[in-house]
Residue frames relative to the residue before (quaternion, step in Angstrom):
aa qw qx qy qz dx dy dz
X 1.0000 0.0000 0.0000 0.0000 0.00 0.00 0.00
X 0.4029 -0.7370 0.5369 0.0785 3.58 -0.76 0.92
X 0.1263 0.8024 -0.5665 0.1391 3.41 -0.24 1.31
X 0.7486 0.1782 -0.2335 0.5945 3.49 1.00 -0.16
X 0.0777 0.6912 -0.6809 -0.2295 3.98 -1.83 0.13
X 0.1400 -0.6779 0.6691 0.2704 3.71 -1.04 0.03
X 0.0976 -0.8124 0.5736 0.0377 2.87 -1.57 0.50
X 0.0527 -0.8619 0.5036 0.0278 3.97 0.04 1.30
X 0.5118 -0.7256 0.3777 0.2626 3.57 -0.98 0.25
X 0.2626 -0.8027 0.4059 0.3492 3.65 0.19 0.31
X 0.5175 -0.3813 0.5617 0.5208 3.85 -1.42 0.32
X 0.7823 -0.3516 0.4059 0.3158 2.48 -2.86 0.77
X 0.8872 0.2734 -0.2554 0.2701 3.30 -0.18 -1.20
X 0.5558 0.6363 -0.2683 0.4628 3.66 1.36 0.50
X 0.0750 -0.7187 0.6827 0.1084 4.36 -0.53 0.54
X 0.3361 -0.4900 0.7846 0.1769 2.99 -2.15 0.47
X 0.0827 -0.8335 0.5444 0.0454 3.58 0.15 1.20
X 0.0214 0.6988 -0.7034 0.1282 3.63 -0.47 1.07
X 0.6820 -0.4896 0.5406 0.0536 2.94 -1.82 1.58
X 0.2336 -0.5895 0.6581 0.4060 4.35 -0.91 -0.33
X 0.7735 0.3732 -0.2582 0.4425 3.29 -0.98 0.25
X 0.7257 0.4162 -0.1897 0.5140 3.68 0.82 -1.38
X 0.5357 0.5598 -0.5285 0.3470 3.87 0.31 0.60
X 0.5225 -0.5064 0.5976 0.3368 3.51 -1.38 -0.52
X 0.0820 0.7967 -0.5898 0.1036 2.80 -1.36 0.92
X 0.2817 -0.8215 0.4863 0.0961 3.53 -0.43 1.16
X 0.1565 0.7085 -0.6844 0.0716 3.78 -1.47 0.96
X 0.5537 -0.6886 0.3314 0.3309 3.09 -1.28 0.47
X 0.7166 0.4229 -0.4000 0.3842 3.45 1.34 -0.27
X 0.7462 0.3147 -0.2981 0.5053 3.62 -0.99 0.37
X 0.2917 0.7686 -0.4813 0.3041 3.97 1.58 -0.39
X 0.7790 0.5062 -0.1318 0.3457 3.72 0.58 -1.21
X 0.8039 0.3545 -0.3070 0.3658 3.44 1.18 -0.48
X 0.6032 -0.5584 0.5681 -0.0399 2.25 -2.24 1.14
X 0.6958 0.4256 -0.4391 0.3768 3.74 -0.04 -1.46
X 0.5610 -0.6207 0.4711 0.2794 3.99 -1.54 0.86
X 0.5761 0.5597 -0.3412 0.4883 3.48 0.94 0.18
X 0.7980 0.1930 -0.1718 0.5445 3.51 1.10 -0.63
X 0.2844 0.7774 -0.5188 0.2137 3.31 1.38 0.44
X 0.6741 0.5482 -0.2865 0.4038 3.66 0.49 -0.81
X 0.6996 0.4922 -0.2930 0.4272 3.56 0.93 -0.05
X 0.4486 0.6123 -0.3880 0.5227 3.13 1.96 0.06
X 0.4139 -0.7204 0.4955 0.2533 3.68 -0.81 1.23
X 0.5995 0.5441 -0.3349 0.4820 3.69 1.03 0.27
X 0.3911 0.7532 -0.3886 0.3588 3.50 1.14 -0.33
X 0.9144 0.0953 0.0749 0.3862 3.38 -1.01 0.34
X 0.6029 0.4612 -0.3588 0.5432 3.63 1.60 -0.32
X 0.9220 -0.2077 0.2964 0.1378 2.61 -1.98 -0.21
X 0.1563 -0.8034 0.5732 0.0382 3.80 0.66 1.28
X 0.8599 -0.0189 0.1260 0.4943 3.81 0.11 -1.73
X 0.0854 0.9005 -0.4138 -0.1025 2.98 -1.06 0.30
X 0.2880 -0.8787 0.3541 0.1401 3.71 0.19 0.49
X 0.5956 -0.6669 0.3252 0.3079 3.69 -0.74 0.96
X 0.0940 0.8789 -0.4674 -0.0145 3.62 -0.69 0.91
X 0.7255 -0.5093 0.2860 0.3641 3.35 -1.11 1.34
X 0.3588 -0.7938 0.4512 0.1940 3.84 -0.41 0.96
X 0.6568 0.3870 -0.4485 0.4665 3.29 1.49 0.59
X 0.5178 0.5534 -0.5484 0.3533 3.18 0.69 0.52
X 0.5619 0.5576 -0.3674 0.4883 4.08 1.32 0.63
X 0.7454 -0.2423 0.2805 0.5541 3.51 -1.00 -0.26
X 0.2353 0.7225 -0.6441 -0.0884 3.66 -1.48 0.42
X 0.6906 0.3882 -0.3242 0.5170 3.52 -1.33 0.49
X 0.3103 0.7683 -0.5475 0.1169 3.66 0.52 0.16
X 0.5223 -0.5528 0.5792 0.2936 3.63 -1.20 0.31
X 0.5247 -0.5808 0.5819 0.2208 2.84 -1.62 0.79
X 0.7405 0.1165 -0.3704 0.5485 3.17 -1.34 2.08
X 0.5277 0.5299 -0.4944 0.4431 3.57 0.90 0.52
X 0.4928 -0.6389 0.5062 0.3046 3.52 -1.10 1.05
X 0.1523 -0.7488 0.6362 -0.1068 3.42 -1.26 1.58
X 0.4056 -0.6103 0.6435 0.2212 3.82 -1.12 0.28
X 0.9253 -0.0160 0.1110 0.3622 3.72 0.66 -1.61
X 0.5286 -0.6751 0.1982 0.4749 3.63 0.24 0.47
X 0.4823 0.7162 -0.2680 0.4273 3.41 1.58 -0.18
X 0.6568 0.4801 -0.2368 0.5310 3.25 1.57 -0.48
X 0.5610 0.5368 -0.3486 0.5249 3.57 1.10 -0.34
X 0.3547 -0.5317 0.6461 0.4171 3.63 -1.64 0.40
X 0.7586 0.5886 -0.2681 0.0792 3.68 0.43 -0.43
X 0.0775 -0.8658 0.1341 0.4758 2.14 2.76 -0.83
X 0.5257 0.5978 -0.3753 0.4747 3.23 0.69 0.39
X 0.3344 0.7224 -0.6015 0.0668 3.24 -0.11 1.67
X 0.1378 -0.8292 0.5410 -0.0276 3.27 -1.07 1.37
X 0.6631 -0.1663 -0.2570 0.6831 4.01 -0.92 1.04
X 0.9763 -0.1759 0.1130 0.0559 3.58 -0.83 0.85
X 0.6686 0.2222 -0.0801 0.7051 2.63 2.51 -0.57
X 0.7235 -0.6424 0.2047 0.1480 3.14 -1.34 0.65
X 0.1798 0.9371 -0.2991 -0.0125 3.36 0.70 0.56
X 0.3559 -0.8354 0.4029 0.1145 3.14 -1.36 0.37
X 0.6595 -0.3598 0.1994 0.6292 3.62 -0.79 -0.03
X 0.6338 -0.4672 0.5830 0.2002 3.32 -2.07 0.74
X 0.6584 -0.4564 0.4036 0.4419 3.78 -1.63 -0.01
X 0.6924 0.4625 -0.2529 0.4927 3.62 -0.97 -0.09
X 0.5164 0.7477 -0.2620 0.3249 3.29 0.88 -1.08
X 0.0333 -0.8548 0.4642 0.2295 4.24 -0.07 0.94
X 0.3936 -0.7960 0.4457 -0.1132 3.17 -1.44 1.33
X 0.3335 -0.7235 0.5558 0.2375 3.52 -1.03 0.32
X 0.7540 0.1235 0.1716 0.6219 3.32 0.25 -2.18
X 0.6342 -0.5556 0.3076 0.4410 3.58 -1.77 0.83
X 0.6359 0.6392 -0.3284 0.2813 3.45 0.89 -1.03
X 0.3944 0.5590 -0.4936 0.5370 3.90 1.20 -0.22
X 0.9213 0.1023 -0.2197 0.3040 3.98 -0.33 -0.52
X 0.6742 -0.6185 0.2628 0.3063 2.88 -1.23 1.07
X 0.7967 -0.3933 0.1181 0.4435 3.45 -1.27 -0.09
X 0.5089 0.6990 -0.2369 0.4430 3.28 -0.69 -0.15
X 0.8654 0.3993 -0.0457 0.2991 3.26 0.47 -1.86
X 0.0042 0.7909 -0.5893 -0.1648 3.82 -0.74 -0.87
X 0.4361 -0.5921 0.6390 0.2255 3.80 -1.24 0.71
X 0.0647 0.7695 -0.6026 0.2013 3.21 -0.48 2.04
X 0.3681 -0.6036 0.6046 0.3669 3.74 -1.04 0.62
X 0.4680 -0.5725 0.6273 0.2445 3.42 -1.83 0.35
X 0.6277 -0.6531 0.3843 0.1783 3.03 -0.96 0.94
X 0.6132 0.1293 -0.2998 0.7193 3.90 0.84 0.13
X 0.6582 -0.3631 0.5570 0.3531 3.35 -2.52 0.06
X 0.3497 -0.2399 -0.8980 -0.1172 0.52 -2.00 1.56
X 0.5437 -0.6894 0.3338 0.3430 3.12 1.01 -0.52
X 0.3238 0.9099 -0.1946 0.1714 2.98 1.70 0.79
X 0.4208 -0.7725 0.3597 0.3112 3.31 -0.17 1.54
X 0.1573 -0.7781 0.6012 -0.0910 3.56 -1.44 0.81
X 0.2061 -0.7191 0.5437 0.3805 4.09 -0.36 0.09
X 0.1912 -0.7356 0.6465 -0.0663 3.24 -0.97 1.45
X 0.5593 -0.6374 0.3182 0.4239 3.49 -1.06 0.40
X 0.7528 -0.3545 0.2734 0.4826 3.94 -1.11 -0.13
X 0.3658 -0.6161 0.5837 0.3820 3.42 -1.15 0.78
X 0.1724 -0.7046 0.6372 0.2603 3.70 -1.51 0.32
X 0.8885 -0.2578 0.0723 0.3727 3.63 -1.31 -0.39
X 0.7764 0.2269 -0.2417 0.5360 3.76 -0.52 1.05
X 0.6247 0.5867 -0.4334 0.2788 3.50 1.16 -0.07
X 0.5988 -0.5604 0.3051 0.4840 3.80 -0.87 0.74
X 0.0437 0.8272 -0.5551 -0.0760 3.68 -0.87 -0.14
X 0.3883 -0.7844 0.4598 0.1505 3.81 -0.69 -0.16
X 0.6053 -0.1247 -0.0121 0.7861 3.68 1.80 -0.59
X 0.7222 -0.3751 0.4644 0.3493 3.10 -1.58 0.51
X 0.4788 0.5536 -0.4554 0.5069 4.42 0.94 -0.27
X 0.7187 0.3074 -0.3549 0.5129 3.80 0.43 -0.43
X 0.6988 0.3922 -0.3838 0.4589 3.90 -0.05 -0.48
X 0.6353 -0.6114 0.3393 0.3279 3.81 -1.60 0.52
X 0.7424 -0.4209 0.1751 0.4910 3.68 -0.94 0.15
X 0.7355 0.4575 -0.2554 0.4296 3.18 0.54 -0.99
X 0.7731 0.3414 -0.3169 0.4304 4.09 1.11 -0.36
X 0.3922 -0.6889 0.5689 0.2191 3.43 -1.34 0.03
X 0.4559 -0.6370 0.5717 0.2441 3.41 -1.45 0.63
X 0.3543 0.6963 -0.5230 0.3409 3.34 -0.22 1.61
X 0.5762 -0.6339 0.4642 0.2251 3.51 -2.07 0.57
X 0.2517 -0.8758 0.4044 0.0776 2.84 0.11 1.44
X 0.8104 -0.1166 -0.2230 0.5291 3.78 0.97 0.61
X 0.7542 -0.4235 0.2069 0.4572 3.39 -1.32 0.47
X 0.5121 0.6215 -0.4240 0.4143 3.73 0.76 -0.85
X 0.7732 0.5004 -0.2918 0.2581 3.43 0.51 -1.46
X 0.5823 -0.4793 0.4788 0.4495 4.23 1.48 0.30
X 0.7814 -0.4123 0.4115 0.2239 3.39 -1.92 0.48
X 0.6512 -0.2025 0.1937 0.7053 3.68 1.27 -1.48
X 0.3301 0.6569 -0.6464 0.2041 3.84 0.53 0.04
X 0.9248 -0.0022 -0.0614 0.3756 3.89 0.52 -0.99
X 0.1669 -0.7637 0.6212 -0.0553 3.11 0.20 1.75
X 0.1371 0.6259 -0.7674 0.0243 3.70 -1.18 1.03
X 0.5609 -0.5789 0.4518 0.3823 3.48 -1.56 0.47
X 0.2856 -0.8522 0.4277 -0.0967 3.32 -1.09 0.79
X 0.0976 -0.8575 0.4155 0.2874 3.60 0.61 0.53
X 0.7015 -0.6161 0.3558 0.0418 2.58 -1.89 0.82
X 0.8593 0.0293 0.0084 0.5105 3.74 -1.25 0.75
X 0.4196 0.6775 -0.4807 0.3660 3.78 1.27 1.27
X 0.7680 0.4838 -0.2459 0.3402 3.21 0.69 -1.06
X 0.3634 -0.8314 0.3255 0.2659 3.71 -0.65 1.27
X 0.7536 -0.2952 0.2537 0.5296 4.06 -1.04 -0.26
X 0.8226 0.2258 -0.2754 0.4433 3.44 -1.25 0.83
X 0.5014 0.5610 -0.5543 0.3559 3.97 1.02 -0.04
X 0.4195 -0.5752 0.6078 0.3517 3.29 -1.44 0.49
X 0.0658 -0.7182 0.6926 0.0119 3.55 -1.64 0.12
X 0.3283 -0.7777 0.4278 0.3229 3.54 -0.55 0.50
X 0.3366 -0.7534 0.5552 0.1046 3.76 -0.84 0.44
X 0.0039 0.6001 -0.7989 0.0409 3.76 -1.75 0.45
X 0.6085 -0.5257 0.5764 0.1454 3.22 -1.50 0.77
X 0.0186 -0.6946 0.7190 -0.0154 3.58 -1.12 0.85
X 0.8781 0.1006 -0.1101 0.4546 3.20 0.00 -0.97
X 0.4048 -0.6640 0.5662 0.2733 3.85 0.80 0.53
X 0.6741 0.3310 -0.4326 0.4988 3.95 0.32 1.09
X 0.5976 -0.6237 0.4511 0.2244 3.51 -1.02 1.41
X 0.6320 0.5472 -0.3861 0.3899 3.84 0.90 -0.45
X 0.6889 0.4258 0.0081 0.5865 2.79 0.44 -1.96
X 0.6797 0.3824 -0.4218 0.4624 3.86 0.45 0.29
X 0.4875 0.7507 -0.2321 0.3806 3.33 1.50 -0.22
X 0.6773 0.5597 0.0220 0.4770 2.38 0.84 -2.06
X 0.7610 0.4317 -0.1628 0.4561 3.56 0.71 -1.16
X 0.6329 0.3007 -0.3924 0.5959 3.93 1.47 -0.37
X 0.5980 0.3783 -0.5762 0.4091 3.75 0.29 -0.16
X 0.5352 0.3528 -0.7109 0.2893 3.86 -0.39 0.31
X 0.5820 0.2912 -0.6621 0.3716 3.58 -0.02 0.76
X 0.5684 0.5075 -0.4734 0.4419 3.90 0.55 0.12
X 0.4735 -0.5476 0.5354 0.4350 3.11 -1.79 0.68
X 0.4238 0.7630 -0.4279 0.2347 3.90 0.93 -0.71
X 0.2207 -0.6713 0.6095 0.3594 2.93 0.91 -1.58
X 0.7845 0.3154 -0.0997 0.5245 3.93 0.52 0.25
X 0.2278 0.8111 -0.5331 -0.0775 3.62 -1.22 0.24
X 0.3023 -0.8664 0.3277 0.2250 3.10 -1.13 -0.31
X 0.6824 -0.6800 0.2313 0.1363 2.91 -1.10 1.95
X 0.0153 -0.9037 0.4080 0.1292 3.67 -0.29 1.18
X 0.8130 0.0190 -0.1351 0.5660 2.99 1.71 -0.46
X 0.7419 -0.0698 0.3070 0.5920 3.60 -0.56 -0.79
X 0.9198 0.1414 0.0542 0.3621 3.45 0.47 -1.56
X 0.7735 0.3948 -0.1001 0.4856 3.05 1.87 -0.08
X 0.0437 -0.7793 0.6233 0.0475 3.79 -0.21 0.78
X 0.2663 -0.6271 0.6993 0.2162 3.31 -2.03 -0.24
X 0.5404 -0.5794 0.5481 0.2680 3.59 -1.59 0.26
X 0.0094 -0.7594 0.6454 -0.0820 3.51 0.20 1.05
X 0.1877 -0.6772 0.7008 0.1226 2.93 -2.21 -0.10
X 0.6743 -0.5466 0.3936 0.3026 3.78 -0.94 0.69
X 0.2004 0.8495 -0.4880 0.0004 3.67 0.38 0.40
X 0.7446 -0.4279 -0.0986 0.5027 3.54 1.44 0.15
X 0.7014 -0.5881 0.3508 0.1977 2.80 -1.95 1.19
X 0.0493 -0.8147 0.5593 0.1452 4.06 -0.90 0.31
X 0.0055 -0.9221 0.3859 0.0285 3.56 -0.70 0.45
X 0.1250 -0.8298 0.4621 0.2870 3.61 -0.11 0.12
X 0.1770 0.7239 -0.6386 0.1920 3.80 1.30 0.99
X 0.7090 0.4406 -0.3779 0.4004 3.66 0.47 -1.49
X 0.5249 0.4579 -0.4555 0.5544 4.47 0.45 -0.45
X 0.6735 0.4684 -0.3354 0.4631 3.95 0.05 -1.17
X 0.8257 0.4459 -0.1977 0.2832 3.59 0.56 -1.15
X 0.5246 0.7185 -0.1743 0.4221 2.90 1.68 -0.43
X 0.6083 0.5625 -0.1535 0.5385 3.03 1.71 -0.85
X 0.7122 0.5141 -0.2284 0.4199 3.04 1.16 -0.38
X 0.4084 -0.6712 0.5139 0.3445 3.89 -0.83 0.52
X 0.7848 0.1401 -0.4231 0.4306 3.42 -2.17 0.94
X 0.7171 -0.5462 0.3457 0.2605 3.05 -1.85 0.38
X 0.5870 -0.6337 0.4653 0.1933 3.49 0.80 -0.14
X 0.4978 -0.0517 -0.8604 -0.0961 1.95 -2.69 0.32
X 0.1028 -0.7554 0.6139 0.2045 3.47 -1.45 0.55
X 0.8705 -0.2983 0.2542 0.2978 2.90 -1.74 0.45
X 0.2242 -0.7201 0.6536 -0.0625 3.77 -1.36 1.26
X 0.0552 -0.8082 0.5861 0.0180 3.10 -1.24 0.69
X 0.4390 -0.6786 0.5244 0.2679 4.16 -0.94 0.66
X 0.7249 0.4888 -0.1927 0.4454 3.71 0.84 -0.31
X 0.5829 0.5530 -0.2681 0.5316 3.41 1.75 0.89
X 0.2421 -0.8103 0.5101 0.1570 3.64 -0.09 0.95
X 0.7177 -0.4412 0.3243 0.4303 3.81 -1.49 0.33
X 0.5995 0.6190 -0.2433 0.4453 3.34 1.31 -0.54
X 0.7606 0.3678 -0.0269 0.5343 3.26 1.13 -0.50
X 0.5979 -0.5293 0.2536 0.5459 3.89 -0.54 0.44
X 0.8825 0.1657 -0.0203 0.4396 3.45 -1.15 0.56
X 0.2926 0.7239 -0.4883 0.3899 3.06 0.79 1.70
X 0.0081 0.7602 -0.6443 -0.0833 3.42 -1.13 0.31
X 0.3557 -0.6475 0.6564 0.1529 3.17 -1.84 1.10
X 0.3314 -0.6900 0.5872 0.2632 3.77 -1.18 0.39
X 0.0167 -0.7169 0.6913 0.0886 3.67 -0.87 0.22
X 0.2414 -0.5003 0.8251 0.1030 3.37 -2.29 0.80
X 0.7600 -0.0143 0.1327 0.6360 3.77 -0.28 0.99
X 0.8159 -0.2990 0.3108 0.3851 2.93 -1.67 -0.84
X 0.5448 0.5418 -0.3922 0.5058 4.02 1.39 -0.01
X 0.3114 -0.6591 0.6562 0.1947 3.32 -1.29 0.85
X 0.3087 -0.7571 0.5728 0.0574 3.21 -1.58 0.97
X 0.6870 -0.3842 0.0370 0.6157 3.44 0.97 0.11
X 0.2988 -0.5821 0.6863 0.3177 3.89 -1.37 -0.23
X 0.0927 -0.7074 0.6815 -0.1628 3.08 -1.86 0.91
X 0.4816 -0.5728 0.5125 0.4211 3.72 -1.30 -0.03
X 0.6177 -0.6024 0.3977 0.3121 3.52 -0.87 0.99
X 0.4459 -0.6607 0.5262 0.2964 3.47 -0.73 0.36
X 0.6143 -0.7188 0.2997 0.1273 3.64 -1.37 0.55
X 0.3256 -0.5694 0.5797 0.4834 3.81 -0.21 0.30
X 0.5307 -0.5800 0.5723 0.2333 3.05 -1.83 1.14
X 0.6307 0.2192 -0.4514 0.5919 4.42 0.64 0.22
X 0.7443 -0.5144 0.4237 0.0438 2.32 -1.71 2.24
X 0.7061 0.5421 -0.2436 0.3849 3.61 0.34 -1.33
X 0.7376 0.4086 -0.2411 0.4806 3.83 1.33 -0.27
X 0.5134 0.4436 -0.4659 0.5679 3.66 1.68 -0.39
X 0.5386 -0.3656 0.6433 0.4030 2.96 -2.39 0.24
């Protein structure tokens, strides 16, 4: 039965982090019971008896705007407000993307001074610099060979374009997989392949090669044996990708989802 609460205040740099729902809370009806059958109807049950100030970095920090927050300290923007994180409004002047709220991006204005401002999302064909200026669904990318390496990056939507469209291409990560992987998000595929410097296609997986079964053979009992993601075709337990008769990149095979068969 609950006859007494204290309550102290914690220092600046410290919360009494309490759950909704998961606190204590004291009335006079039902306050009194006891029997183990009606325990659960007691608004003290199961909640929150003590609790003890804790350092507010030991919670979420730097969140993104529209991420669920408790205190403005937890936001990069500081400015949390019914629960989420928000940020500056349109019109609003800016440095970095993360000052404006969803929705938005830190864009220069087109004449001098050129002063940067959060403006809504860029949508299809509009110029852009990173994928932070164009909307959720597009990327900041060269949409055909003509368009240079990065001279004309416009935003570009995403995972539309079907098998065999050209699309222009630039190198990020200077690896055929993961460069693949990164122009097909303009493909519904999800992947392409990389013809030149400046030019890719929308491919699709059509079939898989490996040299696990040659590698495995060599090996004693009957198997299935063990696989690993950090091995190239060159090496045990590789696999090459093919569209048709073109390879699209090589990579370490992927894993049987039970655990007990990956390395």
């Amino acid at each position: 039965m609950v006859d007494t609460i204290r309550l102290f205040k914690c220092p600046a740099d410290q919360w009494c982090y309490l759950k909704e729902g998961e606190y204590s809370w004291a009335r006079a009806f039902s306050n009194g019971i006891s029997s183990s059958t009606e325990r659960k109807l007691s608004p003290v049950y199961s909640k929150y008896q003590r609790k003890s100030c804790e350092d507010i970095t030991s919670f979420n920090q730097e969140l993104n705007n529209g991420r669920k927050c408790d205190v403005s300290l937890q936001c990069m923007s500081s400015n949390c407000v019914d629960g989420k994180c928000k940020g500056k409004d349109e019109g609003a002047t800016c440095i970095h993307d993360y000052e404006c709220d969803v929705g938005f991006s830190c864009l220069p204005d087109a004449t001098f001074p050129f002063q940067t401002t959060c403006k809504i999302l860029l949508g299809e064909g509009k110029p852009c610099v990173s994928d932070l200026s164009c909307k959720i669904d597009h990327t900041c990318w060269t949409q055909t060979p003509k368009d240079g390496l990065t001279n004309n990056l416009t935003c570009t939507e995403m995972y539309v374009r079907e098998t065999g469209t050209e699309i222009g291409f630039y190198s990020e990560f200077d690896n055929v997989y993961r460069d693949s992987l990164n122009a097909g998000e303009l493909c519904k595929s999800g992947i392409a392949l990389i013809k030149s410097k400046t030019s890719a296609m929308c491919a699709e997986i059509t079939s898989v090669k490996t040299n696990l079964d040659n590698y495995a053979s060599s090996l004693t009992g009957n198997g299935p044996f063990k696989c690993s993601l950090k091995t190239t075709y060159s090496s045990p337990q590789g696999c090459r990708y093919f569209y048709k008769d073109q390879l699209i990149a090589e990579d370490g095979c992927e894993c049987s989802m039970n655990a007990t068969l990956n390395a």
